[in-house]
C-alpha positions in Angstrom: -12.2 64.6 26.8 -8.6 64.1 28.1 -7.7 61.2 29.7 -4.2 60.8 32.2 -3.2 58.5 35.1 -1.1 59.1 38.1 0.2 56.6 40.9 -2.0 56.9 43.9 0.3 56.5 46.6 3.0 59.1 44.6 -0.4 61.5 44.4 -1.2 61.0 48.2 2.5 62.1 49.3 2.7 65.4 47.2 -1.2 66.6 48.6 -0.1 65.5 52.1 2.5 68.0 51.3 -0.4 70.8 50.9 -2.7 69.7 53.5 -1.4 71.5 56.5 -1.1 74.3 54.7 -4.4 74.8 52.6 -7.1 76.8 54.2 -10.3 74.9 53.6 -12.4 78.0 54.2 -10.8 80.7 51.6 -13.6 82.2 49.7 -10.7 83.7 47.0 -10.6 79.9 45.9 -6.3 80.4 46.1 -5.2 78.8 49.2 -8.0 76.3 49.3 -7.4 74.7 46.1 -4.6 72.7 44.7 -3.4 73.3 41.1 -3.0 70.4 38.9 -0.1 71.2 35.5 0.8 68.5 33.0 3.5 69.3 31.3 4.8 66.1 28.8 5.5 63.3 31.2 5.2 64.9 34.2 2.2 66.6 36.8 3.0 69.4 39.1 1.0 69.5 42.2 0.7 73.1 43.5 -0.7 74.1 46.6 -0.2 77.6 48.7 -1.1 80.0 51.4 0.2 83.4 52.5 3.5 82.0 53.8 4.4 79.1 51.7 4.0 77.4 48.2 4.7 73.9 47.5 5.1 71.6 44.1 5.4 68.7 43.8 7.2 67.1 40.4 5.9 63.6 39.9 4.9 61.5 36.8 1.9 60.6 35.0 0.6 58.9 31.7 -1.4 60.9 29.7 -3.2 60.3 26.5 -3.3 63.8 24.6 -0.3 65.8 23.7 -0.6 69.5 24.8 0.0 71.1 28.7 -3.1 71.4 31.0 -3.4 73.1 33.8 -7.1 73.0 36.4 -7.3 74.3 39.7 -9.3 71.7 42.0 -10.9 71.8 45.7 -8.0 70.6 48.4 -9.9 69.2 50.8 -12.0 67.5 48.3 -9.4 66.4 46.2 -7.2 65.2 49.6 -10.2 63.3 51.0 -10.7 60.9 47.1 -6.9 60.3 46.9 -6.4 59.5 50.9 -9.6 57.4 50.8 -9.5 55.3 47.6 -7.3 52.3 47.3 -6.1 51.4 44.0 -3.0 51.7 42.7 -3.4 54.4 39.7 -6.1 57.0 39.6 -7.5 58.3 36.1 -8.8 61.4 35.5 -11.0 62.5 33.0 -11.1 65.8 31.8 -14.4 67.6 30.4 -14.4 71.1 28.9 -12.1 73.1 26.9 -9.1 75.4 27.3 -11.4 78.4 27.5 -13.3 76.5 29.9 -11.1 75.4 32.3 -10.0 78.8 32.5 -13.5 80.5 33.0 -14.3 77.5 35.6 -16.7 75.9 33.7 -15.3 72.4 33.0 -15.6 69.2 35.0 -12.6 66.4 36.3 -14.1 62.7 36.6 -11.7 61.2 38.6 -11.9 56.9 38.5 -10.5 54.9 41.3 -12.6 52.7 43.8 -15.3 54.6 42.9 -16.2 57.5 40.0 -15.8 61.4 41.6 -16.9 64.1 39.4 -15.5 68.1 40.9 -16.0 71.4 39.3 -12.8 72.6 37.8 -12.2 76.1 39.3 -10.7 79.3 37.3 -7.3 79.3 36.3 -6.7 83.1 36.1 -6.3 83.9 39.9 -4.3 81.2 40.7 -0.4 82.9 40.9 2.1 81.6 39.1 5.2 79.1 41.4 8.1 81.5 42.6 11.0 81.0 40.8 13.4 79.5 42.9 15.3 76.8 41.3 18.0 80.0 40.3 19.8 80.3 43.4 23.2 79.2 45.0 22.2 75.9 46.7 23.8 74.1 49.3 23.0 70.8 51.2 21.3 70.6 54.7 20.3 67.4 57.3 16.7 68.0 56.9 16.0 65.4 59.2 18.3 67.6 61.9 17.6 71.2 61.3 13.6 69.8 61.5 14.2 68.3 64.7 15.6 71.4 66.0 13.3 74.2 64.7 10.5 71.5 66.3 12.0 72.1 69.9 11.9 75.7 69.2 8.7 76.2 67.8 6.8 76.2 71.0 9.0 79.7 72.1 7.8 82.2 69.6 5.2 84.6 69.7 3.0 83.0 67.0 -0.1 85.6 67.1 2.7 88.8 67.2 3.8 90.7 64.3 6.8 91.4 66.1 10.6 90.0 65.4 9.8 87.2 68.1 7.5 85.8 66.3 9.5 83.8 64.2 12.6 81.3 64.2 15.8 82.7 63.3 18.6 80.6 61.8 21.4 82.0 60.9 25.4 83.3 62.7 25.8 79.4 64.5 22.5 79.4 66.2 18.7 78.9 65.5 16.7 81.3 68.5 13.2 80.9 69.5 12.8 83.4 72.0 9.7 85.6 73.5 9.8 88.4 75.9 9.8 85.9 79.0 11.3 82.9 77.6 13.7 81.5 75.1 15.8 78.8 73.4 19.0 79.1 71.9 20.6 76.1 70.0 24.1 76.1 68.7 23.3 75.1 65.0 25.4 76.0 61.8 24.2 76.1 58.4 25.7 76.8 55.1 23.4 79.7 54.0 22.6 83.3 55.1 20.5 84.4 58.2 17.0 83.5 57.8 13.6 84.2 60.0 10.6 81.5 59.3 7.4 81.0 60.7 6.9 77.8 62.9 3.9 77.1 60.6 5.6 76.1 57.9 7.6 73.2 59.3 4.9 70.7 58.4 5.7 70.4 55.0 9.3 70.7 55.9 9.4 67.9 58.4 8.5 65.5 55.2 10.9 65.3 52.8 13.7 62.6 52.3 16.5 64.9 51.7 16.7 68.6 50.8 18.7 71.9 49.5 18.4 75.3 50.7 19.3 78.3 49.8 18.3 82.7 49.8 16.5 83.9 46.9 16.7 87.7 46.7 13.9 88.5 43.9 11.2 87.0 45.5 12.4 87.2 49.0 12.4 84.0 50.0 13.9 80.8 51.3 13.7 78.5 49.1 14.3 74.4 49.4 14.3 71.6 47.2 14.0 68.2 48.1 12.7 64.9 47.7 10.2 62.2 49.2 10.8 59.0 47.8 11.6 59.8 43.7 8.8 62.6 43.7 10.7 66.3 43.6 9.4 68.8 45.8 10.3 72.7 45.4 9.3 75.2 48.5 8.8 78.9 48.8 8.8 79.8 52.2 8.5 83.5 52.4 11.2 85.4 55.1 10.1 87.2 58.2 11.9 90.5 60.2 15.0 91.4 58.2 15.4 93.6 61.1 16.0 90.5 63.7 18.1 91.3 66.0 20.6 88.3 66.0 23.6 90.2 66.8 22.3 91.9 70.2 20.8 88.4 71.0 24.3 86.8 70.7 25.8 89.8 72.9 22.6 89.7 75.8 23.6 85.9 76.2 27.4 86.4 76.5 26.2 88.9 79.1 24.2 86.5 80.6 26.7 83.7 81.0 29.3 86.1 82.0 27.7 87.8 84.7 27.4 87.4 88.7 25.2 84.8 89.2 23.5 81.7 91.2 24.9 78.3 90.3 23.1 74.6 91.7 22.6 71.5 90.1 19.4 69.8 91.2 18.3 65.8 90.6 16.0 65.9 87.5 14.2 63.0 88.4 13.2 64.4 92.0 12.9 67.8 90.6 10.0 66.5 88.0 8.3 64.7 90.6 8.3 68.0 93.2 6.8 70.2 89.9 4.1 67.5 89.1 3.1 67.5 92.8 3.1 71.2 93.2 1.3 71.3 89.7 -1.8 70.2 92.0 -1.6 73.6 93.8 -1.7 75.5 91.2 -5.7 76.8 89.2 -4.8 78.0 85.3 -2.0 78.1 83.3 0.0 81.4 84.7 0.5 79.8 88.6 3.9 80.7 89.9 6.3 78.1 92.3 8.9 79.6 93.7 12.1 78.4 94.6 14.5 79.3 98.0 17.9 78.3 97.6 20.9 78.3 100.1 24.4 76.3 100.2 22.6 73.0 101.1 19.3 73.3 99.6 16.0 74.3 97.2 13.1 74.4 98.9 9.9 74.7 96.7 7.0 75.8 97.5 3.5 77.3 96.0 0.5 78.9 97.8 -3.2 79.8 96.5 -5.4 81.2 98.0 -5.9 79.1 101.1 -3.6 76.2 99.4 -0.1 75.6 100.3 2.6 73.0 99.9 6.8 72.4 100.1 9.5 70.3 99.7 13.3 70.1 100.5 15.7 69.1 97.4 19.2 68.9 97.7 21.3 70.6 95.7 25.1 70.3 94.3 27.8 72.9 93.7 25.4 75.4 95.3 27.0 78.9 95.2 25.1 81.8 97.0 21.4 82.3 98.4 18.5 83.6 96.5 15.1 83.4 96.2 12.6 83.5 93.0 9.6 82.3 91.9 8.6 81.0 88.3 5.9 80.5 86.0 5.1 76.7 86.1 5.3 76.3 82.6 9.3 77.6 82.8 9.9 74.8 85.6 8.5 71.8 83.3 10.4 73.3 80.2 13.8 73.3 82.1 13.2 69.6 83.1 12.4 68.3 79.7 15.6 69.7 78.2 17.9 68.7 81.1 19.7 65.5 81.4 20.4 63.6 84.4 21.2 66.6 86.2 19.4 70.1 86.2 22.4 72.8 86.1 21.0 76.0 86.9 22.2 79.6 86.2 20.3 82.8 87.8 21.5 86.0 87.0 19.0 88.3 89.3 19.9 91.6 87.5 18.3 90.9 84.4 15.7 88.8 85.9 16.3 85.3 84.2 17.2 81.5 84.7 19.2 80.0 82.1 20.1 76.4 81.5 23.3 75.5 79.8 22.6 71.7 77.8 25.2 70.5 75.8 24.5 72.4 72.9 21.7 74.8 73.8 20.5 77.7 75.7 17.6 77.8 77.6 16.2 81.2 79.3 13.0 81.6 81.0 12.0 85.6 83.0 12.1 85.0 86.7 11.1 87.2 89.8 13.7 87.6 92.5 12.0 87.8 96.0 12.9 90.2 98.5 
């Protein structure tokens, strides 16, 4: 039997690290389970799915000498170290090295009370990408999280397509579908990179972090801290082929062409949207906006349902008429300030919204 102890609360930062990202239902026992590696004074925490892997670098008192490694249920392993309340854990370790690799050895794990798992084959489990090799260079997590969090909710998450993902990269991060986008003026120190929104989870937790491209694995890889603990993260790259460029251009397009300018009160607009909101039966109901030099008029109608109001708008310049997806009309009032400056450009069929230092764009549809 081997015998080591780690700090609980230390333990319960690095798996809250792999719980969003474990899937509790793999039957390939790889991205369900979190892999346990001593290694002298020292425990890496290992946990993984098809997008990301994360270790965590923390230490631990052991009684033997030589490196072990075990592979144990997450969501079991999550639920003793989340529940228990002492301050160290000790875990017990039954079988030998050709056990623990066949699967065939137990953990006892001793805190408020005695846990005993099954210790799970070592052989499938692949080895951490090496990452630590690259050209590293400083990022505000806490800032670059914040913004990929306001962009998250603009990609395509169920396509395979380019859209799909957040780019960062050439002064901007863009979050865009084929109806709607977000573009935020953001500059970081590294190459152009593409990352699923499901990976920002982990992210969002650490203290303080590095970044930087590996080439061989392709990946993005971070290292970073929570408290004294050392985290290292492989997130694998998306669409090399994003189109960053031709996005950059189509918004200097946009901004430069002929097009329909108004300010409108946010406050009043918010409170039109909510009460027009009450028109409208699923998620896809359009409102529609009339504007002339003086004036927006709003209005919906469904079915035998119909309502309007009157806003008054500022700096109008020209007359058009449109209608939007509800959604669009709550998304360009929660990124507005004080004042919602509006920017239509009718020949490629969009509404933009110019905020300090970001670009929104939602799909519109000009009516006759």
């Amino acid at each position: 039997m081997r015998k080591f102890r780690i700090d609980r609360e230390k333990l319960r930062k690095a798996v809250s690290l792999i719980n969003p990202i474990v899937d509790y239902f793999d039957i390939n026992a790889i991205s369900d389970s979190i892999l346990l590696s001593l290694k002298e004074d020292k425990i890496e925490v290992v946990g993984r799915n098809n997008t990301i892997c994360v270790k965590s670098i923390l230490p631990v008192e052991k009684e033997f000498n030589e490196s072990l490694s075990m592979i144990l249920n997450a969501k079991t392993l999550i639920h003793i170290v989340n529940t228990n309340t002492v301050k160290e854990l000790t875990f017990e370790v039954h079988g030998g090295e050709e056990d623990l690799e066949d699967g065939i050895g137990r953990v006892i794990i001793k805190g408020n009370s005695r846990s005993s798992l099954p210790i799970r084959a070592s052989s499938d489990f692949p080895d951490f990408p090496d990452i630590e090799k690259g050209e590293y260079s400083n990022v505000n997590i806490k800032e670059l999280v914040g913004i990929l969090r306001n962009s998250e909710s603009y990609v395509e998450k169920d396509s395979i397509s380019y859209n799909s993902g957040i780019c960062c990269g050439g002064g901007l991060v863009v979050a865009t579908d084929r109806l709607h986008g977000l573009f935020t003026k953001y500059r970081l120190p590294i190459d152009t990179f593409v990352i699923s929104p499901s990976v920002l989870s982990p992210i969002s937790m650490l203290d303080e972090a590095k970044m930087s491209i590996i080439d061989t694995p392709n990946v993005l890889g971070i290292i970073g801290k929570i408290d004294d603990i050392i985290v290292l993260l492989s997130i694998s790259l998306m669409h090399e082929e994003y189109p960053l460029e031709k996005t950059k251009a189509a918004i200097k397009l946009w901004l430069e062409s002929e097009s329909f300018k108004f300010s409108v009160n946010k406050s009043e607009l918010s409170e039109t949207i909510t009460r027009m909101k009450g028109f409208i039966r699923g998620k896809s109901g359009f409102i529609e906006g009339h504007l002339n030099e003086q004036e927006l008029k709003i209005l919906v109608s469904f079915q035998q349902n119909e309502s309007e109001e009157v806003l008054n708008v500022y700096g109008s310049r020209g007359k058009i008429a449109f209608r939007m997806n509800s959604r669009y009309w709550e998304e360009i009032i929660r990124i507005s300030d004080e004042m919602v400056n509006v920017i239509i450009v009718p020949e490629y069929g969009i509404l933009n919204i110019r905020n300090r230092e970001l670009l929104y764009s939602a799909s519109i549809k000009s009516i006759e």
